[in-house]
C-alpha positions as CSV (number, residue, x, y, z in Angstrom):
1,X,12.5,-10.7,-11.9
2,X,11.4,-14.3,-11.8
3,X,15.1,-15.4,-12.8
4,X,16.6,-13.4,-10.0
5,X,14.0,-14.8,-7.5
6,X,14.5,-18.2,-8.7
7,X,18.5,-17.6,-7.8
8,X,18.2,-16.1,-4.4
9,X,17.1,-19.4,-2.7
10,X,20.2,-21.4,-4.9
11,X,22.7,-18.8,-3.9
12,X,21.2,-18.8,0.5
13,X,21.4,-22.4,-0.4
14,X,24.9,-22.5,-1.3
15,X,25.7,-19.9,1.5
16,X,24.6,-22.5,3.8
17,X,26.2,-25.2,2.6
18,X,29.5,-23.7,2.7
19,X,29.2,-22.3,6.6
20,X,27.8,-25.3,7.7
21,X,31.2,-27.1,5.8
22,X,33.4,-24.5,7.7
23,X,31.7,-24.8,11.1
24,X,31.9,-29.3,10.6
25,X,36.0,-28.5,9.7
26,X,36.4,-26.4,12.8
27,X,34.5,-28.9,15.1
28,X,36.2,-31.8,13.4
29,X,38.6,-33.4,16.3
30,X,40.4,-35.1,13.1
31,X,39.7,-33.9,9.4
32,X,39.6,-36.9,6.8
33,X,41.1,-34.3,4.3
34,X,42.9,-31.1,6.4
35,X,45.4,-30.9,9.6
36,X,43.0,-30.9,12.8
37,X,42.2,-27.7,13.9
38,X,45.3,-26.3,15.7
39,X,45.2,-25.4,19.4
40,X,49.2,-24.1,20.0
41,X,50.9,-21.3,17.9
42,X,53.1,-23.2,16.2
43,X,50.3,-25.7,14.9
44,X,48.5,-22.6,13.7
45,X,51.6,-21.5,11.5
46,X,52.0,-24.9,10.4
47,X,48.3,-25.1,9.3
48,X,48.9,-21.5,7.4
49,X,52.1,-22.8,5.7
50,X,50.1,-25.7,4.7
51,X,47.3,-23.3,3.1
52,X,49.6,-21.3,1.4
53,X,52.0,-23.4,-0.4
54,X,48.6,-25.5,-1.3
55,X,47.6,-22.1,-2.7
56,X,50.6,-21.7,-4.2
57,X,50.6,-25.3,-5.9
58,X,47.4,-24.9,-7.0
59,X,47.9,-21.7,-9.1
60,X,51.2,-23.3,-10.8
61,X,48.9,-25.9,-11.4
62,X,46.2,-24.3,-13.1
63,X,49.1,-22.0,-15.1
64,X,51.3,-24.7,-16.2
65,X,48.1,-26.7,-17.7
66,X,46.0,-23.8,-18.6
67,X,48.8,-22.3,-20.8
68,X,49.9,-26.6,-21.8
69,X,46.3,-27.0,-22.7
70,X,45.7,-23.5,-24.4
71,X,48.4,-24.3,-26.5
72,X,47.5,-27.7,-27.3
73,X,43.8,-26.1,-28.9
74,X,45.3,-22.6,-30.4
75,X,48.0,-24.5,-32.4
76,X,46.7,-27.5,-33.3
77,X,47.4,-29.0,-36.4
78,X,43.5,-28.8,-38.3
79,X,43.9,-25.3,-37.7
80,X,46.9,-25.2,-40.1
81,X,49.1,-24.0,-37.4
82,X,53.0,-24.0,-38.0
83,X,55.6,-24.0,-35.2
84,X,58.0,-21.6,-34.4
85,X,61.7,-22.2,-35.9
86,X,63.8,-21.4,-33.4
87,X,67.0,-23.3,-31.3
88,X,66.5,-21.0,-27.7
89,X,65.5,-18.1,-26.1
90,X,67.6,-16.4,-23.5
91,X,64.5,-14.8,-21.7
92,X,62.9,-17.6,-21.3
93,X,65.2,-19.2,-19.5
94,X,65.9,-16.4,-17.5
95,X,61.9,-15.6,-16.6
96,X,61.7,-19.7,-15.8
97,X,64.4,-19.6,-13.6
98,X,64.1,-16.5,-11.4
99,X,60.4,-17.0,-11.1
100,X,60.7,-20.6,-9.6
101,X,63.6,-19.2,-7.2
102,X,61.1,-16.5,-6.0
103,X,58.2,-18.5,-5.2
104,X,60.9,-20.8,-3.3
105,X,62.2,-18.1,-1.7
106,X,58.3,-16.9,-0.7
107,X,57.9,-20.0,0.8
108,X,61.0,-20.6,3.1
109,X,61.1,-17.8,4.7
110,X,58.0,-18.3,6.6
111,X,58.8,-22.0,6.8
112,X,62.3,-21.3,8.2
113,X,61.1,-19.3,11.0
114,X,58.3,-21.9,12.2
115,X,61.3,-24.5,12.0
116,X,63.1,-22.4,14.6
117,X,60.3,-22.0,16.6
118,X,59.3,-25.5,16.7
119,X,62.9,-26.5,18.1
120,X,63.0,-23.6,20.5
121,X,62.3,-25.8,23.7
122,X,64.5,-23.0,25.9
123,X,62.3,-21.9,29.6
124,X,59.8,-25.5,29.8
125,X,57.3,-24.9,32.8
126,X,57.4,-28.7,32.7
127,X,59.6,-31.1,31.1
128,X,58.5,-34.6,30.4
129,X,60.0,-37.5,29.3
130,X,58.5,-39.8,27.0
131,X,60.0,-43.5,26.5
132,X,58.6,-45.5,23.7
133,X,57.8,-49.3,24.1
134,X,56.2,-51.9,22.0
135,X,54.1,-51.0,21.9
136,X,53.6,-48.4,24.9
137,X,54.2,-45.3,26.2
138,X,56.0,-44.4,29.4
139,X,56.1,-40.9,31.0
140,X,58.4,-39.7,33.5
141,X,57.3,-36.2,34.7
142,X,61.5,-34.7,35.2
143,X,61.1,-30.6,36.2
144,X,58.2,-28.9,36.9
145,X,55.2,-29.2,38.4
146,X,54.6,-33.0,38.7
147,X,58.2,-33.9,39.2
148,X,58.6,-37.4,40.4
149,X,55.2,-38.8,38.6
150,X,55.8,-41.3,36.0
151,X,53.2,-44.2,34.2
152,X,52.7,-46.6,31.2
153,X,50.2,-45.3,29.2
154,X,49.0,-48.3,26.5
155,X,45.9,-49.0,24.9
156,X,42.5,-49.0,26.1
157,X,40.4,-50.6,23.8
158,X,39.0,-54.4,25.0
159,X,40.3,-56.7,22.8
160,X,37.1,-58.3,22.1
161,X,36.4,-55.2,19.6
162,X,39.5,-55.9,18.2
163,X,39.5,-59.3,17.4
164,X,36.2,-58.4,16.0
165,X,34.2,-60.4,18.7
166,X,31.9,-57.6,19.7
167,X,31.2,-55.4,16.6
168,X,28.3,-53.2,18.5
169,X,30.7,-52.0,20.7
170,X,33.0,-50.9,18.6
171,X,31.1,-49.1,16.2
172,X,29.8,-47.3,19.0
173,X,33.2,-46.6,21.1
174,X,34.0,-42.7,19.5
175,X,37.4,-43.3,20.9
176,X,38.1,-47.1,19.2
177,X,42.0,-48.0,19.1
178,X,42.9,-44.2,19.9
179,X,41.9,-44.6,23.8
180,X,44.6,-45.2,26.9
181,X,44.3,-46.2,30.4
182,X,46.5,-43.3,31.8
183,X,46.4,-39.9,30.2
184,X,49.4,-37.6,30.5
185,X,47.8,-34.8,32.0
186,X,49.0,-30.9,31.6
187,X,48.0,-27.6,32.5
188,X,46.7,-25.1,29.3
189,X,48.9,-22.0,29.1
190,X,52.4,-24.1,29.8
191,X,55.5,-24.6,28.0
192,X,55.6,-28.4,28.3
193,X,59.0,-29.6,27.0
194,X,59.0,-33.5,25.5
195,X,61.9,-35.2,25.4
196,X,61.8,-38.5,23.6
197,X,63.5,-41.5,23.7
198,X,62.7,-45.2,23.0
199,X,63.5,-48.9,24.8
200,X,63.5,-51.0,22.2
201,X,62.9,-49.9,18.3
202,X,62.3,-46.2,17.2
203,X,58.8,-44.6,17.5
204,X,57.7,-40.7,16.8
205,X,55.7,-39.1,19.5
206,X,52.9,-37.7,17.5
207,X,50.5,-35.0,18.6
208,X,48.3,-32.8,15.3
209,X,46.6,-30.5,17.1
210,X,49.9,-29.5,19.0
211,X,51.6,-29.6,15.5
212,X,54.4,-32.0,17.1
213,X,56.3,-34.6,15.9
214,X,59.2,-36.0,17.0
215,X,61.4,-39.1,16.7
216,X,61.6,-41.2,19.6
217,X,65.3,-43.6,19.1
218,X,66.8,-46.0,21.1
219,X,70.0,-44.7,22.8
220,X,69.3,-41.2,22.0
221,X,67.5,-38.2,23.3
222,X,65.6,-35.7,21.0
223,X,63.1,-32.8,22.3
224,X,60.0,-31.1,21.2
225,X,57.4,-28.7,23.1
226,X,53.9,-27.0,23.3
227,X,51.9,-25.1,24.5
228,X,47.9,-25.5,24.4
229,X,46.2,-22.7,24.6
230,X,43.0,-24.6,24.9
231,X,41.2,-27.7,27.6
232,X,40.5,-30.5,26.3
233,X,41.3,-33.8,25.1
234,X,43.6,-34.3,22.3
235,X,45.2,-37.7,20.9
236,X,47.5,-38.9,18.7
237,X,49.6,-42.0,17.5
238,X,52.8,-43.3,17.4
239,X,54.0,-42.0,13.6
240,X,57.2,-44.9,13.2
241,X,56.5,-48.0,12.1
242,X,57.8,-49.7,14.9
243,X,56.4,-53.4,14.9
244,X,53.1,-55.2,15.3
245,X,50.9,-53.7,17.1
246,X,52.1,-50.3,15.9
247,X,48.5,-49.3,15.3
248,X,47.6,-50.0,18.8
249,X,49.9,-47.0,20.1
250,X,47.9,-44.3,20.8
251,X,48.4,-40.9,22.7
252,X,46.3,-38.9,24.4
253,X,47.0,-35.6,26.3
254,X,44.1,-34.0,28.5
255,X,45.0,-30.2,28.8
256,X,43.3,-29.3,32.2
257,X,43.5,-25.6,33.9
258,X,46.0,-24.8,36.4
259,X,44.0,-25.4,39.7
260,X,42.5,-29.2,38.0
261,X,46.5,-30.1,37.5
262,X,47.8,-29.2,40.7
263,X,45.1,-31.4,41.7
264,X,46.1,-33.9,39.8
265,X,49.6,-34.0,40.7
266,X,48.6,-34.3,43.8
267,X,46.2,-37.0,43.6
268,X,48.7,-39.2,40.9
269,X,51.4,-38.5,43.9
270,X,49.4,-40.2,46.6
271,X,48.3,-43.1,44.3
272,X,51.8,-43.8,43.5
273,X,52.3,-43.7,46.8
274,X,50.0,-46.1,47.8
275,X,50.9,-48.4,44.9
276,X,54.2,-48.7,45.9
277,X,55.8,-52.3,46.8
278,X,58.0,-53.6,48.8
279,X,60.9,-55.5,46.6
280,X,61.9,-57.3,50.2
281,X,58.5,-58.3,51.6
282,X,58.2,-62.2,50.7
283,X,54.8,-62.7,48.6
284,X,52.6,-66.0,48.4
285,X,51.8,-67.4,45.5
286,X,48.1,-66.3,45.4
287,X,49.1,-62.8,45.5
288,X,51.6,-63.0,43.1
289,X,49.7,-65.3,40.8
290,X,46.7,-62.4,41.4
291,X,48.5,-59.4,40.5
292,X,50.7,-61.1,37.2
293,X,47.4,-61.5,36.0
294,X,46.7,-58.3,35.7
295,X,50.9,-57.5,34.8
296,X,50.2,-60.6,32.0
297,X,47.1,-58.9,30.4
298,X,48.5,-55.6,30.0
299,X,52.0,-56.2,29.0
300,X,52.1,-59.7,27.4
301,X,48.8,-61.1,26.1
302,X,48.8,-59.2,22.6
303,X,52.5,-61.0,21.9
304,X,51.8,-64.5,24.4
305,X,48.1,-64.8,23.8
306,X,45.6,-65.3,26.8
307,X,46.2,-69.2,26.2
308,X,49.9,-68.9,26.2
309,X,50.6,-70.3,23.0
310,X,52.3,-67.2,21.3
311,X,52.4,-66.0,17.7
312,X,54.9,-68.1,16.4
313,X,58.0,-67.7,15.7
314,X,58.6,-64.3,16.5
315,X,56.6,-65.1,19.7
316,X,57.1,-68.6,21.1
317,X,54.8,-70.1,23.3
318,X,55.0,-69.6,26.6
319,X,53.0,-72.6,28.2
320,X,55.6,-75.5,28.0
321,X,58.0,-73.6,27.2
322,X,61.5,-74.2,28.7
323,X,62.8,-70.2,29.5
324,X,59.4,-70.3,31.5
325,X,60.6,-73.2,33.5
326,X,64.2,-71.9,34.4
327,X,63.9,-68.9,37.1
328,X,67.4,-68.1,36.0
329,X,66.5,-67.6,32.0
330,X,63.3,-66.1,32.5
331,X,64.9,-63.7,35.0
332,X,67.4,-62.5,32.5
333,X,65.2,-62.6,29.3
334,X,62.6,-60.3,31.3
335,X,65.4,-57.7,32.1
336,X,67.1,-57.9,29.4
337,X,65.0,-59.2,26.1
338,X,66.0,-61.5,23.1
339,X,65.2,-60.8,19.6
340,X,61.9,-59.6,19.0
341,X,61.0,-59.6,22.8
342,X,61.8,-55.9,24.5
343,X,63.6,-56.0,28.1
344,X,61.1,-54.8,30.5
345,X,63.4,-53.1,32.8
346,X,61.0,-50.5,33.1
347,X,58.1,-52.6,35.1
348,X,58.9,-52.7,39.2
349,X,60.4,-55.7,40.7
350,X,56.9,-57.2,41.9
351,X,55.0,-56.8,38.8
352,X,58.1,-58.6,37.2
353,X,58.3,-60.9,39.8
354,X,54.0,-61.4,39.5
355,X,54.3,-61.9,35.6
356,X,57.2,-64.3,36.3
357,X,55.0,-66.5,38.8
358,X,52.0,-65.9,36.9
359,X,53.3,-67.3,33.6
360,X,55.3,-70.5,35.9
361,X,52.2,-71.5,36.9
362,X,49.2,-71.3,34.0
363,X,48.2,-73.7,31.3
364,X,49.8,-76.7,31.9
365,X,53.0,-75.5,33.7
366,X,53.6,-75.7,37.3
367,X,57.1,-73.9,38.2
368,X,56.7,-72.6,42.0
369,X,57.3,-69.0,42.3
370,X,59.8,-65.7,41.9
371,X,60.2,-63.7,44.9
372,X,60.7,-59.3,43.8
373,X,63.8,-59.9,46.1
374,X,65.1,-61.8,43.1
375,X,64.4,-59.8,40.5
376,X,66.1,-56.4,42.6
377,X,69.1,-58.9,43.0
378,X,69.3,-59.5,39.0
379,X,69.0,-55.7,38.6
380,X,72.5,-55.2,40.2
């Protein structure tokens, strides 16, 4: 009686322990040691394939040794054992080879039909396209709902926590290097279609909970889709190394109900719309030098530094530097790149034209100006 009474609180103990570990892994937004708790079909089959070939793994584990070790003890050599005297045996080999092919078998099948389903992006509500920079990511909202948006979405995080200059911060931002300045935004319940591509070296549009993964490659066009079944905020990286700051490519999708979308769509429309410049309107200097500021910080500064003296010599400086002094050069290199420098084709012709100005005329160089009429004219 005292035995089982000094059990019961071990075993409620226990009991406890082991729903408070299940409830943690299905809160978890990332696990350290599982997939993140799925929230589209097809992550939820890849998260049971996962279980049961680990399963599976696990019990040809414990077999394989159990009978390796078992064998090792029975037979060993103190005990006087002798071994067997013989050259084969057919049913062996027939028992290790049609068992293996089974379990093989038992696994593909399941594994084949999520395959199918993952590259089944046929009937898309909304189709999105998603270009891969260094290191950024660009969405252009194609069919659907949304048509005509499109954004940059890059990194977030202030630099000062990641040149380790403010430490409190950053051990207190819950979001730290896997934050963005523009979400892509979808409705929950939706076939969103991706289709990935890339501008300069190949990157992977990577999404767990949505159980997606795919390639994005330079000069080619690949597809993926999902649908989340739940709001909320989900993120992810860029899965291809792809450079430098490839760490500081994150991606972050807010799944928001139908009505909050449509609102958004139409909210991201009018912005655009009152964003948008005209490439023939002449600019002063101020303005221009005002807005590259803002073009510089959030396209070049990571590559160019703030002081414009680069990370040499895959990123030469930029104060003093002779391509910055010839409108003609720096035109062309900003449409077009050289070596490890991407074109930038994808920026408009006044936050080229801003960045162009902006970089003539800081640190120690004094250039004059680019007009946006000269960068549209370059475009041709």
């Amino acid at each position: 009686m005292t035995m089982k009474r000094q059990r019961q609180p071990l075993y409620q103990a226990l009991a406890g322990l082991t729903l408070l570990a299940a409830a943690g892994s299905a809160a978890a937004i990332q696990s350290r040691y599982n997939l993140a708790p799925p929230v589209t079909q097809v992550a939820r089959e890849i998260d049971g394939l996962h279980t049961m070939m680990l399963i599976i793994c696990g019990l040809i584990f414990v077999a394989v040794f159990g009978v390796m070790f078992y064998s090792i003890w029975k037979h060993r050599k103190s005990k006087g054992a002798v071994p067997a005297d013989f050259h084969e045996s057919t049913k062996v080999e027939v028992i290790w080879t049609v068992v293996p092919f089974i379990i093989v078998i038992i696994m593909a099948l399941p594994a084949t039909k999520t395959v199918v389903a993952m590259k089944d992006t046929t009937n898309a509500d909304i189709t999105i396209k998603a270009t891969g920079y260094q290191w950024k990511w660009g969405y252009d909202y194609l069919k659907g709902e949304g048509e005509g948006i499109s954004f940059l979405s890059a990194l977030s995080t202030p630099r000062d926590q990641i040149d380790g200059g403010n430490d409190a911060a950053r051990k207190a931002n819950t979001t730290y290097l896997i934050e963005v300045d523009n979400e892509m935004v979808v409705p929950v319940d939706k076939k969103i279609r991706i289709i990935t591509t890339a501008n300069d070296v190949i990157h992977a549009w990577m999404v767990p909970a949505f159980g997606v993964k795919q390639d994005a490659i330079p000069g080619f066009v690949r597809d993926t889709w999902f649908r989340a079944e739940k709001i909320g905020t989900y993120r992810g990286q860029c899965a291809e190394l792809c450079g430098r700051d490839h760490a500081f490519m994150p991606i972050v999708v807010r799944v928001v109900s139908a009505e909050d979308y449509s609102k958004w769509v139409a909210d991201k429309k009018k912005a655009m719309a009152a964003k948008a410049d005209d490439p023939t309107k002449e600019w002063t200097q101020a303005d221009l030098m005002q807005r590259g500021a803002q073009v510089y910080a959030a396209n070049c500064q990571a590559c160019h530094q703030a002081n414009g003296q680069g990370l040499k010599p895959a990123f030469p400086a930029l104060d003093g530097s002779a391509v910055v002094a010839s409108k003609g050069d720096q035109i062309a290199i900003l449409l077009n790149g050289k070596n490890a420098m991407p074109a930038w084709k994808q920026l408009s012709d006044v936050e080229l034209a801003a960045v162009a100005t902006y970089t003539k005329n800081s640190w120690s160089n004094k250039h004059g100006i680019v007009q946006p009429s000269e960068f549209k004219a370059a475009r041709k």
